[in-house]
PDB file of N, CA, C, O and CB in Angstrom:
ATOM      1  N   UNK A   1      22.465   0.624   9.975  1.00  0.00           N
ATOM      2  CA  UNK A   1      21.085   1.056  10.167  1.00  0.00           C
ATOM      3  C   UNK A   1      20.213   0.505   9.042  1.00  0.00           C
ATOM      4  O   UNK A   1      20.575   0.596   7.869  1.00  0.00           O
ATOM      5  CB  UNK A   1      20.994   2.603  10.223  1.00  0.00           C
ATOM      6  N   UNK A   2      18.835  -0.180   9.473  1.00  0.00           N
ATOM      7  CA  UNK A   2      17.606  -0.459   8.511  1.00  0.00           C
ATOM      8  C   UNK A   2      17.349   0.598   7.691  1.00  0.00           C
ATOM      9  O   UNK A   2      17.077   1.661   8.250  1.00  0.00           O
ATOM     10  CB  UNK A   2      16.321  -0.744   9.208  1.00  0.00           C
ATOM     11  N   UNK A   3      17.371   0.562   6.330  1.00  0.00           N
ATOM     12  CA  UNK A   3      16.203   1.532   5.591  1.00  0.00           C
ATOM     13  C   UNK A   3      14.974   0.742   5.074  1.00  0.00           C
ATOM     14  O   UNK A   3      14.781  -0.474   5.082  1.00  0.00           O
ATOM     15  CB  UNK A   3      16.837   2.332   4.219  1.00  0.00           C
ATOM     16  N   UNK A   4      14.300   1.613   4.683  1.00  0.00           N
ATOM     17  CA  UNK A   4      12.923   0.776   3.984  1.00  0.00           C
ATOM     18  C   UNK A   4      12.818   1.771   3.362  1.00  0.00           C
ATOM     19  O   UNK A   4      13.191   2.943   3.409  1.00  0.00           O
ATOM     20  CB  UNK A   4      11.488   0.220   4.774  1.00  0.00           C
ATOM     21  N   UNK A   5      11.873   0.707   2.366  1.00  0.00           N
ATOM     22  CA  UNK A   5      11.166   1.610   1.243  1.00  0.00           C
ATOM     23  C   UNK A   5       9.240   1.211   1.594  1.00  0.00           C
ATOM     24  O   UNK A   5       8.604   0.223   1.961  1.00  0.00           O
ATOM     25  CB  UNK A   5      11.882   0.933  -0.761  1.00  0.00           C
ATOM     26  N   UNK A   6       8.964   2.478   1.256  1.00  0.00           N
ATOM     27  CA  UNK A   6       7.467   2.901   1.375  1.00  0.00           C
ATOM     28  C   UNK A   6       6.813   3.066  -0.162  1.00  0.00           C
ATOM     29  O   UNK A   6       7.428   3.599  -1.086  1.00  0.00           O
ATOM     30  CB  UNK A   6       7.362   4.440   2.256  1.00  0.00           C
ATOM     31  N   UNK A   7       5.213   2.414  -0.295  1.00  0.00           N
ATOM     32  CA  UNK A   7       4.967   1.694  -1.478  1.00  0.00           C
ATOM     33  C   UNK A   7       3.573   1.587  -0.880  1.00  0.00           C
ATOM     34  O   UNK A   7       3.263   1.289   0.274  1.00  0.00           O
ATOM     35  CB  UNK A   7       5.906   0.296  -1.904  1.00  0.00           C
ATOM     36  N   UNK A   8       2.361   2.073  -2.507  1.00  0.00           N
ATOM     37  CA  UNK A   8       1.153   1.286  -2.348  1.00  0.00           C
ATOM     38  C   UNK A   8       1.031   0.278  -3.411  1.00  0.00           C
ATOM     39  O   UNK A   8       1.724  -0.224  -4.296  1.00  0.00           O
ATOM     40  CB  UNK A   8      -0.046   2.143  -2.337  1.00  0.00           C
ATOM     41  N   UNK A   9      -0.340   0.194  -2.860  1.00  0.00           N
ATOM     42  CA  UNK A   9      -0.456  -1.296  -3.849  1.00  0.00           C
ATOM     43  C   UNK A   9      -1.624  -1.481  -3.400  1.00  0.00           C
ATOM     44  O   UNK A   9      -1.876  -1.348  -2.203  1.00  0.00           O
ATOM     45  CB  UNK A   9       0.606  -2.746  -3.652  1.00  0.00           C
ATOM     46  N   UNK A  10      -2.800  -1.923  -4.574  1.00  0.00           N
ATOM     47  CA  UNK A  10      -4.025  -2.400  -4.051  1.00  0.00           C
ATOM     48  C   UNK A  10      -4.284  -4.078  -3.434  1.00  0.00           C
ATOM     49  O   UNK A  10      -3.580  -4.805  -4.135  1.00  0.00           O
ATOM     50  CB  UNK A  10      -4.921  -2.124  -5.213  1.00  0.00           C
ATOM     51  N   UNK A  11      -4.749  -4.595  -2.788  1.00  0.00           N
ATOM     52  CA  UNK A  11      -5.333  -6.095  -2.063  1.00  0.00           C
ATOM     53  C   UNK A  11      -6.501  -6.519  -2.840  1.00  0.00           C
ATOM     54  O   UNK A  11      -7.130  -7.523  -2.504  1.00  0.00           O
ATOM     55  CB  UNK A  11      -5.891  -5.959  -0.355  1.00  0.00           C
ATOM     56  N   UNK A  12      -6.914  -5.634  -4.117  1.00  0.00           N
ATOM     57  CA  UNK A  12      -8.439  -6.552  -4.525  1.00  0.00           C
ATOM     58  C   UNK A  12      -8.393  -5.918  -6.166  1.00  0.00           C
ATOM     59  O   UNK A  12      -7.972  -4.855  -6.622  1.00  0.00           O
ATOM     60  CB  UNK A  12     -10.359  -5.948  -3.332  1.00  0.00           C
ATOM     61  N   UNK A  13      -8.945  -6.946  -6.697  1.00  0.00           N
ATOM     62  CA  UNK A  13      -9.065  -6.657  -8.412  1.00  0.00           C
ATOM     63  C   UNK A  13     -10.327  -6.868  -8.795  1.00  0.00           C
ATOM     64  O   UNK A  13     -11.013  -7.691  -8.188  1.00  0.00           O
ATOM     65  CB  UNK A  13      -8.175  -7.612  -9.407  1.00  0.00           C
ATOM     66  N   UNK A  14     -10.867  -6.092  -9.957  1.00  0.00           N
ATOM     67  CA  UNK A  14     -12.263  -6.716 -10.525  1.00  0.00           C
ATOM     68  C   UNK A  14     -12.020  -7.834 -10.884  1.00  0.00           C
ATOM     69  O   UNK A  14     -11.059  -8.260 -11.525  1.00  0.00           O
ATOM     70  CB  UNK A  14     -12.948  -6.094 -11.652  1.00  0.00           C
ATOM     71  N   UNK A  15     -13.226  -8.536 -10.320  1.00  0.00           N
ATOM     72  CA  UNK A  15     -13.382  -9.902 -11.331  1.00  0.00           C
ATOM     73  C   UNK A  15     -15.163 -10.266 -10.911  1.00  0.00           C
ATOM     74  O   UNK A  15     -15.449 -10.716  -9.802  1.00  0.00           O
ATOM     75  CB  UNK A  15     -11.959 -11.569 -10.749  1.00  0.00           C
ATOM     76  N   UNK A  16     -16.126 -10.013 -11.878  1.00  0.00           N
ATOM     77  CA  UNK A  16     -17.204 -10.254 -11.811  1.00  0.00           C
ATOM     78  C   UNK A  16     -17.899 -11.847 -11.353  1.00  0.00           C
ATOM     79  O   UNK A  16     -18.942 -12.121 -10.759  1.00  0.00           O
ATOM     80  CB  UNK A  16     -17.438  -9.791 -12.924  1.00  0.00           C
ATOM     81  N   UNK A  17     -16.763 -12.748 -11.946  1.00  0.00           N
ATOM     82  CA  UNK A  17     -16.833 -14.125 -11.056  1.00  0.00           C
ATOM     83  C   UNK A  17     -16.944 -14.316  -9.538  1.00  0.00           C
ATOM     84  O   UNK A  17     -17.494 -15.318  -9.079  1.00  0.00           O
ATOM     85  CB  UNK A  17     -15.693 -14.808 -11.289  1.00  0.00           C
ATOM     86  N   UNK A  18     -16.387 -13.289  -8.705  1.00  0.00           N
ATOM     87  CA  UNK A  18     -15.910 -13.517  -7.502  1.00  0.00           C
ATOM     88  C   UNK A  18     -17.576 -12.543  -6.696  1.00  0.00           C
ATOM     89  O   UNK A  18     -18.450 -11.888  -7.264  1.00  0.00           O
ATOM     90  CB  UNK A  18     -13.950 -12.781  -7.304  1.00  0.00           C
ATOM     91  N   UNK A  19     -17.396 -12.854  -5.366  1.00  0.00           N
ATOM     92  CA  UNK A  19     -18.550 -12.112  -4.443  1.00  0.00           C
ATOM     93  C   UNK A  19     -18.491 -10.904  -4.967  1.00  0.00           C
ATOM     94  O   UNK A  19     -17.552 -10.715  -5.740  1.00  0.00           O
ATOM     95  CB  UNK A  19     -18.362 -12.023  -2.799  1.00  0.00           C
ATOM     96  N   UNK A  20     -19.134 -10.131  -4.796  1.00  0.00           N
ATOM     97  CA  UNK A  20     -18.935  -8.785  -5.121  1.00  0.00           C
ATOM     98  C   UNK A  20     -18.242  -8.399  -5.575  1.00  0.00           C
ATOM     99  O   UNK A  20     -17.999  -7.222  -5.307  1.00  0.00           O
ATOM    100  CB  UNK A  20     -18.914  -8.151  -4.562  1.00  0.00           C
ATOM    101  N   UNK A  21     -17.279  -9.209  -6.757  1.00  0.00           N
ATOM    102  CA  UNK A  21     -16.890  -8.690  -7.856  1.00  0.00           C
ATOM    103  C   UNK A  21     -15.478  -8.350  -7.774  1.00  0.00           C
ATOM    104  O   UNK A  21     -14.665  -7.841  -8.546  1.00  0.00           O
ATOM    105  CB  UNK A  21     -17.675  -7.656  -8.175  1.00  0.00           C
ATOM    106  N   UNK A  22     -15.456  -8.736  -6.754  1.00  0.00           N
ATOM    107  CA  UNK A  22     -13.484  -8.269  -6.192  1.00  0.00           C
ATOM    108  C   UNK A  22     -13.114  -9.976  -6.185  1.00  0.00           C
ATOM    109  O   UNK A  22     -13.847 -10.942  -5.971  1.00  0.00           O
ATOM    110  CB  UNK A  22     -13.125  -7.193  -3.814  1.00  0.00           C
ATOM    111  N   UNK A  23     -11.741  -9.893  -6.496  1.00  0.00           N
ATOM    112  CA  UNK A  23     -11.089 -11.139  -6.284  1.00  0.00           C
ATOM    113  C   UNK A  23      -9.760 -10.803  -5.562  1.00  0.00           C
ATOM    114  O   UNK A  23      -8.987 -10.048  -6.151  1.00  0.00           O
ATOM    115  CB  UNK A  23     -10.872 -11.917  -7.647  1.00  0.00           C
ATOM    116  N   UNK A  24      -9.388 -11.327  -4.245  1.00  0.00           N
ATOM    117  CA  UNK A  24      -8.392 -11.207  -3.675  1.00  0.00           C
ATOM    118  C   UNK A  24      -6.432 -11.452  -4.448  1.00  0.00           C
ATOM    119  O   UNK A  24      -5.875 -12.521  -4.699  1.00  0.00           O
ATOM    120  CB  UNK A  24      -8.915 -12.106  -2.654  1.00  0.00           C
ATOM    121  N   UNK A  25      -5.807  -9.846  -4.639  1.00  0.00           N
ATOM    122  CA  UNK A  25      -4.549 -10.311  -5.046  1.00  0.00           C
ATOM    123  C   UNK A  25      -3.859  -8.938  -5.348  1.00  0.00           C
ATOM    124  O   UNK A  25      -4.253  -7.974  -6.004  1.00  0.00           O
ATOM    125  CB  UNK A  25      -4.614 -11.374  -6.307  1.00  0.00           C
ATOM    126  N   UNK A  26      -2.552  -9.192  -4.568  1.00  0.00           N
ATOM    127  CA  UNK A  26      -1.960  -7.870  -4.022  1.00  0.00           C
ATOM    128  C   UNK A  26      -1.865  -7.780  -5.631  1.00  0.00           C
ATOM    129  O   UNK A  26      -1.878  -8.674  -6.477  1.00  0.00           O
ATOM    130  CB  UNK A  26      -0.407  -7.752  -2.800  1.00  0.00           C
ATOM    131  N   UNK A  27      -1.740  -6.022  -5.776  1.00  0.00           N
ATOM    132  CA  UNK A  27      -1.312  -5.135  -6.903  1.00  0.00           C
ATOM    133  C   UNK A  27       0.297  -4.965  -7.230  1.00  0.00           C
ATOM    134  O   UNK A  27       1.107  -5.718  -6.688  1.00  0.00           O
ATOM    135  CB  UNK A  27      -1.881  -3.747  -6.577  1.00  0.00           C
ATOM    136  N   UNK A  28       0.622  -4.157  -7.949  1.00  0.00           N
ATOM    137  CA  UNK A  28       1.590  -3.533  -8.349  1.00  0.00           C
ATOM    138  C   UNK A  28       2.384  -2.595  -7.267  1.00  0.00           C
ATOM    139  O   UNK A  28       1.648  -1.715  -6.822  1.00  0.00           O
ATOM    140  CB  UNK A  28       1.097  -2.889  -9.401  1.00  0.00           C
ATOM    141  N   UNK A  29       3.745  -2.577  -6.729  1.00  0.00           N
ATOM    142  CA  UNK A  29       4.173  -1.911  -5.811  1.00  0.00           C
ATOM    143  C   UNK A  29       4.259  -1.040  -6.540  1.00  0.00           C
ATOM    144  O   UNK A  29       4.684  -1.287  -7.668  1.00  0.00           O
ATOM    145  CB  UNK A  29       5.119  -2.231  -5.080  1.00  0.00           C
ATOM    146  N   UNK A  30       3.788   0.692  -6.087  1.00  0.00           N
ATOM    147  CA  UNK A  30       4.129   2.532  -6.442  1.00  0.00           C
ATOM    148  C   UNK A  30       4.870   2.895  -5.110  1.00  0.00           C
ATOM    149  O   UNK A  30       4.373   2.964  -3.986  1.00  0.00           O
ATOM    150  CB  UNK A  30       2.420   3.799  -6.642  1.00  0.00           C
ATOM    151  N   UNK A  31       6.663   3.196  -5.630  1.00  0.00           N
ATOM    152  CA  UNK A  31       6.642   3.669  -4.159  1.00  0.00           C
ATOM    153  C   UNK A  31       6.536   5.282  -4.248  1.00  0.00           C
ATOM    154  O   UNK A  31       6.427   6.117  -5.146  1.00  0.00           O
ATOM    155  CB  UNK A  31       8.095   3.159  -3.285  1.00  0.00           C
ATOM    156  N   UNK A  32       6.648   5.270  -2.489  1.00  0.00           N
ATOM    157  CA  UNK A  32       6.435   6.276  -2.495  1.00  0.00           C
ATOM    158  C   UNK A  32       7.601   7.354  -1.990  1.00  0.00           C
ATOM    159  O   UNK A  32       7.735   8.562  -2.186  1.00  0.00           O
ATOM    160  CB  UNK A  32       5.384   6.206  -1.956  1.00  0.00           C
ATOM    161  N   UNK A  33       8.311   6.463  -1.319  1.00  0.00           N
ATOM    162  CA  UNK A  33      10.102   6.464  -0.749  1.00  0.00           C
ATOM    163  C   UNK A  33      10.605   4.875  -0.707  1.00  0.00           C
ATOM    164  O   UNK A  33      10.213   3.709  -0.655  1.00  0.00           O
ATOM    165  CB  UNK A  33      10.320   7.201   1.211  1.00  0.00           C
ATOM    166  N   UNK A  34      11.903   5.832  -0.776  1.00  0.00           N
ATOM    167  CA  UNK A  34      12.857   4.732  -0.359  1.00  0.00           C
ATOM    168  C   UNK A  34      14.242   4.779  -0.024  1.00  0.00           C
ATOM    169  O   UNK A  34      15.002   5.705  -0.309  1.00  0.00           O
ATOM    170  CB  UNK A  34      12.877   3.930  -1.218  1.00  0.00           C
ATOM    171  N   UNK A  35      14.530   3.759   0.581  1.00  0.00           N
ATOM    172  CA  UNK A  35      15.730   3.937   1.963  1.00  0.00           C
ATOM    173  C   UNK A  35      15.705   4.921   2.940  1.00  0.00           C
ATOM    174  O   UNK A  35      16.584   5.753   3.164  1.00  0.00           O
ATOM    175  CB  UNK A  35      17.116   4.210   1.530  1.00  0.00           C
ATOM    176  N   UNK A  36      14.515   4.757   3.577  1.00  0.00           N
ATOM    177  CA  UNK A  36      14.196   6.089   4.626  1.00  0.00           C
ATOM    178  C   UNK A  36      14.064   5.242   5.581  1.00  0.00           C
ATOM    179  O   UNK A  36      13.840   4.033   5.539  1.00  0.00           O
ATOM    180  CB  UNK A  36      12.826   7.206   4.446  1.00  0.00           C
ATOM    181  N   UNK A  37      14.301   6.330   6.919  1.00  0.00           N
ATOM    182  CA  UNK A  37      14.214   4.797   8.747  1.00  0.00           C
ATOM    183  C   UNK A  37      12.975   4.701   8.790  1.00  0.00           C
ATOM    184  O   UNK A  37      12.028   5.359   8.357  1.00  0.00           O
ATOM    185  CB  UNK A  37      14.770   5.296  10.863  1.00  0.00           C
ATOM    186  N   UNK A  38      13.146   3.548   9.525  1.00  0.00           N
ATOM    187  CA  UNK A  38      11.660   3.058  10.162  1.00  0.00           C
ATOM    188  C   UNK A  38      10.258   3.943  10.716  1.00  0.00           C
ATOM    189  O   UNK A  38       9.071   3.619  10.682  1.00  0.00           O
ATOM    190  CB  UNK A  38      12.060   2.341  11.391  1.00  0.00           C
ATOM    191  N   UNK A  39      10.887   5.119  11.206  1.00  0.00           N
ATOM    192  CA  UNK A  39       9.973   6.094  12.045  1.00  0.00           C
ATOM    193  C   UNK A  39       9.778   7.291  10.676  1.00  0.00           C
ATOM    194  O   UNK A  39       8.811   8.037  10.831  1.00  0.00           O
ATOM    195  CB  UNK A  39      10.923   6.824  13.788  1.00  0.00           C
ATOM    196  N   UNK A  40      10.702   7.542   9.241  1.00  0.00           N
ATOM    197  CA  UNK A  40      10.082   8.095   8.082  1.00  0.00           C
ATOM    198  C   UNK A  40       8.904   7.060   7.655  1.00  0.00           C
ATOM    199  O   UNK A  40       7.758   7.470   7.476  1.00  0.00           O
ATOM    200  CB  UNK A  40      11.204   8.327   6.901  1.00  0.00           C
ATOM    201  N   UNK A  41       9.295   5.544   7.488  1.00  0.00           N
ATOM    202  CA  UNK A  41       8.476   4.846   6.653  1.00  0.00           C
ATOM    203  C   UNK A  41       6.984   4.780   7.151  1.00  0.00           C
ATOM    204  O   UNK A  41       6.049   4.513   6.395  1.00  0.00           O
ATOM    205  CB  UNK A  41       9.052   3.524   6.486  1.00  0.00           C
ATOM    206  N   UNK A  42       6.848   5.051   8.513  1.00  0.00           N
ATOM    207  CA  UNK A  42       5.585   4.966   9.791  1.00  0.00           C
ATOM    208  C   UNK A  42       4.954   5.813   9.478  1.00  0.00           C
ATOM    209  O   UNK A  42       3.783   5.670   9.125  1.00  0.00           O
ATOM    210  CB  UNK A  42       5.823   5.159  11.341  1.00  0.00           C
ATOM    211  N   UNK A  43       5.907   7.562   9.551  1.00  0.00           N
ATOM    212  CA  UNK A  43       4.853   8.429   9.089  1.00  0.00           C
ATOM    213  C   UNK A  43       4.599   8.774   7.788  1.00  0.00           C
ATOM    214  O   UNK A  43       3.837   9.693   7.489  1.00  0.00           O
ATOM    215  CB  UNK A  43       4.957   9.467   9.614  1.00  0.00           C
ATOM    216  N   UNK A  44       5.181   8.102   7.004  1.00  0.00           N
ATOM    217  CA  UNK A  44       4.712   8.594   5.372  1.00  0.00           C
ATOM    218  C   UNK A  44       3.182   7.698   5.072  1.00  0.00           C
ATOM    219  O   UNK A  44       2.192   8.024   4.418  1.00  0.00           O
ATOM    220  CB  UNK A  44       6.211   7.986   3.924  1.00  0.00           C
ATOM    221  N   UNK A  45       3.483   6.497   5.830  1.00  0.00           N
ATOM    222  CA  UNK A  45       2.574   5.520   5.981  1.00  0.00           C
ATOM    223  C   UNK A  45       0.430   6.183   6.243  1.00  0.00           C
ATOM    224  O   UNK A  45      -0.693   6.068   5.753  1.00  0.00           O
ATOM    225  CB  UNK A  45       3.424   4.656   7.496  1.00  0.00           C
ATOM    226  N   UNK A  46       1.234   6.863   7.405  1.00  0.00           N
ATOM    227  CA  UNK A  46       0.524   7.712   8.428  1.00  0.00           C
ATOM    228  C   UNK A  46      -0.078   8.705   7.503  1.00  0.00           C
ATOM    229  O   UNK A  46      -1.262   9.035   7.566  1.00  0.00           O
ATOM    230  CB  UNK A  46       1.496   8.399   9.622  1.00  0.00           C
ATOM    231  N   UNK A  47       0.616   9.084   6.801  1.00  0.00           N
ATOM    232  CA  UNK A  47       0.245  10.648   5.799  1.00  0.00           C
ATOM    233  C   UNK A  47      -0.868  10.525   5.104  1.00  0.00           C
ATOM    234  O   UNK A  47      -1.886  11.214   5.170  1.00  0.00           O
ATOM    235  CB  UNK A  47       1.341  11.103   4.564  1.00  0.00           C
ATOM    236  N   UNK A  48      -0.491   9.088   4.041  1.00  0.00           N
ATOM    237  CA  UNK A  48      -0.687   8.713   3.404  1.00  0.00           C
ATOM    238  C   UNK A  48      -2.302   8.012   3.123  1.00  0.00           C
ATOM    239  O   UNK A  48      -3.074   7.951   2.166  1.00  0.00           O
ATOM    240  CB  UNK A  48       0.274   8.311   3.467  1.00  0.00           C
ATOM    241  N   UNK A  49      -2.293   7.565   4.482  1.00  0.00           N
ATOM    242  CA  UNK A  49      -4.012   6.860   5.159  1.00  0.00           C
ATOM    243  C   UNK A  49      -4.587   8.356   5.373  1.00  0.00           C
ATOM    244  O   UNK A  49      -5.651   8.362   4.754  1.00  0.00           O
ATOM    245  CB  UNK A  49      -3.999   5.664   7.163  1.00  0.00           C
ATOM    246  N   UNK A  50      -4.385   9.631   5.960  1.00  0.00           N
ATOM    247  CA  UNK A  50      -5.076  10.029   6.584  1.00  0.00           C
ATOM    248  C   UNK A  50      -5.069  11.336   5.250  1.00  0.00           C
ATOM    249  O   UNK A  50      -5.370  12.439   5.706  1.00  0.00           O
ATOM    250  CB  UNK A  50      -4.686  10.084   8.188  1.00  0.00           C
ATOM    251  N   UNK A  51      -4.819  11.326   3.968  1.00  0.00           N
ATOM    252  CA  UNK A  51      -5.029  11.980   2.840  1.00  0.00           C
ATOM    253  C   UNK A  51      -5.571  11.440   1.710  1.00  0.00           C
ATOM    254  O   UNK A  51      -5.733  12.043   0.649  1.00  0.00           O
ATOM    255  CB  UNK A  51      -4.069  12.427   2.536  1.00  0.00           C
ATOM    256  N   UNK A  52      -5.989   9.734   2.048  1.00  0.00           N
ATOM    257  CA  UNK A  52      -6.420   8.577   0.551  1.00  0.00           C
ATOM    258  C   UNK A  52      -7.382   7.553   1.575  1.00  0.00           C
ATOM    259  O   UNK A  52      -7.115   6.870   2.563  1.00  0.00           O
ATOM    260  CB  UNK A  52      -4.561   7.377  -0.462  1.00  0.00           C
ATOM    261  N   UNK A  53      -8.519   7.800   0.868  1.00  0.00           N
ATOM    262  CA  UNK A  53      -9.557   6.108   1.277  1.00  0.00           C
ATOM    263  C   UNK A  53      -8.971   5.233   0.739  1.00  0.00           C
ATOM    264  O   UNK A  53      -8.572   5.453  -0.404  1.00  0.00           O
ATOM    265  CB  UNK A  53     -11.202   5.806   0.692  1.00  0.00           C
ATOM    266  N   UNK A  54      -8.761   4.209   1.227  1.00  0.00           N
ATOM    267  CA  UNK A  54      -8.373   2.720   0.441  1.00  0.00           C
ATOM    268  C   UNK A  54      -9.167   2.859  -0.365  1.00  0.00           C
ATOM    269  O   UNK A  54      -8.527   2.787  -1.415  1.00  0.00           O
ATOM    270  CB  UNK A  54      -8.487   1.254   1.087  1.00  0.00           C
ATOM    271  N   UNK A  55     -10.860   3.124  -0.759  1.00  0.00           N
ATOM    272  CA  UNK A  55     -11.423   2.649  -1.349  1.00  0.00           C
ATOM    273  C   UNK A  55     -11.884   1.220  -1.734  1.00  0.00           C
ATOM    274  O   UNK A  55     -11.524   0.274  -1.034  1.00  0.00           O
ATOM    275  CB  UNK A  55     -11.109   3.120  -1.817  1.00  0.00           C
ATOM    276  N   UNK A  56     -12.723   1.016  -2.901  1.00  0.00           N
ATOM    277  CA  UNK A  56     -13.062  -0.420  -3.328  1.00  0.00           C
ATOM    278  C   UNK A  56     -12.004  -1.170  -3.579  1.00  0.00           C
ATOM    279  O   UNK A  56     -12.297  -2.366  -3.562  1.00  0.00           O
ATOM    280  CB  UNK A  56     -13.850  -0.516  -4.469  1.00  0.00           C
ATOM    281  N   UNK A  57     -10.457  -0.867  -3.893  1.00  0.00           N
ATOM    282  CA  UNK A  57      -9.678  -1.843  -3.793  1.00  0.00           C
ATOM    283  C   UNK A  57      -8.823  -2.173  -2.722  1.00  0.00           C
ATOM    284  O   UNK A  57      -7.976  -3.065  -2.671  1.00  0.00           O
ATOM    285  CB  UNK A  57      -9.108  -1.783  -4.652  1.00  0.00           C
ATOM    286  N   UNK A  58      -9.171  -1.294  -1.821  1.00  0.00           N
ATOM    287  CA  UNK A  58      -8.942  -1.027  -0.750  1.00  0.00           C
ATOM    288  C   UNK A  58      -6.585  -0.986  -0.872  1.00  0.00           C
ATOM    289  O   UNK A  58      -5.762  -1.844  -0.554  1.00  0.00           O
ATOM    290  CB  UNK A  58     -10.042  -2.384   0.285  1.00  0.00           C
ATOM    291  N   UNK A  59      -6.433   0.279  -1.401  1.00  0.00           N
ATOM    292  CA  UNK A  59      -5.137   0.771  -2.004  1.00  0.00           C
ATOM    293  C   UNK A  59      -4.415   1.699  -0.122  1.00  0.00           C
ATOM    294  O   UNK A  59      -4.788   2.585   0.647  1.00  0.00           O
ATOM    295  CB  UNK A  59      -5.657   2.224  -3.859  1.00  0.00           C
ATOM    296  N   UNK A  60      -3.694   1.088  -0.203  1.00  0.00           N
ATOM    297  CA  UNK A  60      -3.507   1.268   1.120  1.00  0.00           C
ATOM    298  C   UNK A  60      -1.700   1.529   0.776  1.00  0.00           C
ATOM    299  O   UNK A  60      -1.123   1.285  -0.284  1.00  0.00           O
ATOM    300  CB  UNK A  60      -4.141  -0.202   2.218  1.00  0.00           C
ATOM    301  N   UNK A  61      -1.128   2.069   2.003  1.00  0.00           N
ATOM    302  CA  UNK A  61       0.719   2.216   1.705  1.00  0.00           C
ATOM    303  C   UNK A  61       1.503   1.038   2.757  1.00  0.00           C
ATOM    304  O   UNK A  61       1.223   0.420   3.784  1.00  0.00           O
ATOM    305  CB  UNK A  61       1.460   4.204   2.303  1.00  0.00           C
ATOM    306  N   UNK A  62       2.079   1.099   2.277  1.00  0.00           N
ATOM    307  CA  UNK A  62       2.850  -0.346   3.536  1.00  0.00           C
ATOM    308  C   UNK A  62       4.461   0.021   3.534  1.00  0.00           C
ATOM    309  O   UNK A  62       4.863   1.066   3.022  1.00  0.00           O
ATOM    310  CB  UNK A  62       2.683  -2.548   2.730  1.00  0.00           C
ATOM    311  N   UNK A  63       5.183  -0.762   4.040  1.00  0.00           N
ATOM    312  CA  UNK A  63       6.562  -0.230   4.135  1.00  0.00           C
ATOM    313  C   UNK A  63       7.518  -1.828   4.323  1.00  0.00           C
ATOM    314  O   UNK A  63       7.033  -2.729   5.008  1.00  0.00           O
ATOM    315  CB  UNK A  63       6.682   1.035   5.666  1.00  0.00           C
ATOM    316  N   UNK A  64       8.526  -1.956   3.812  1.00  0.00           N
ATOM    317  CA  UNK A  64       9.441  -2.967   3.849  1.00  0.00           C
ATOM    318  C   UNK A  64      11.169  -2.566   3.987  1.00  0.00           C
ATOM    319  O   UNK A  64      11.688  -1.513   3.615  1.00  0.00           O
ATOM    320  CB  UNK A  64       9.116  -3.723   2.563  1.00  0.00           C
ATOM    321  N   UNK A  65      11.772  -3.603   4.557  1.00  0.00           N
ATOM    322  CA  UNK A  65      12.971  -3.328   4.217  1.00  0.00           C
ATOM    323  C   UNK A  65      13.331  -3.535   3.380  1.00  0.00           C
ATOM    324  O   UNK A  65      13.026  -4.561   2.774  1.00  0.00           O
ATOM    325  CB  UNK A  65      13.632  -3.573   4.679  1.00  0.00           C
ATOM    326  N   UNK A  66      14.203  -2.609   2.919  1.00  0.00           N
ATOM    327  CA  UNK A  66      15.110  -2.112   1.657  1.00  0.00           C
ATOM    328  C   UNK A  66      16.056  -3.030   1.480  1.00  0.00           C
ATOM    329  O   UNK A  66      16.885  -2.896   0.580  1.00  0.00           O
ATOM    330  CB  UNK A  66      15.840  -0.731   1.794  1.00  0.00           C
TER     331      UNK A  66
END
């Protein structure tokens, strides 16, 4: 059986050079689990969006295999 691990990480950094000040480049993985099935990693995923704005770096959770 697949496990994965579940993890955020922001998609945008300051950089005052760039358009509006964001410069495109994944962050630091935080997980949040790991080695859990596919249908844990979906809804932690799930939890996770619907308790956190991405916000300006737009910090979002994602999930991979383990």
């Amino acid at each position: 059986m697949k496990t994965y691990d579940v993890f955020t990480r922001t998609w945008w950094c300051e950089n005052p050079a760039w358009p509006n000040g964001l410069e495109p480049r994944a962050g630091e993985k935080h997980y949040l689990a790991r080695g859990v099935s596919e249908t844990e990693a979906r809804e932690t995923c799930a939890e996770h969006r619907a308790e956190h704005e991405p916000g300006r770096l737009s910090l979002k959770a994602e999930y991979e295999e383990a």
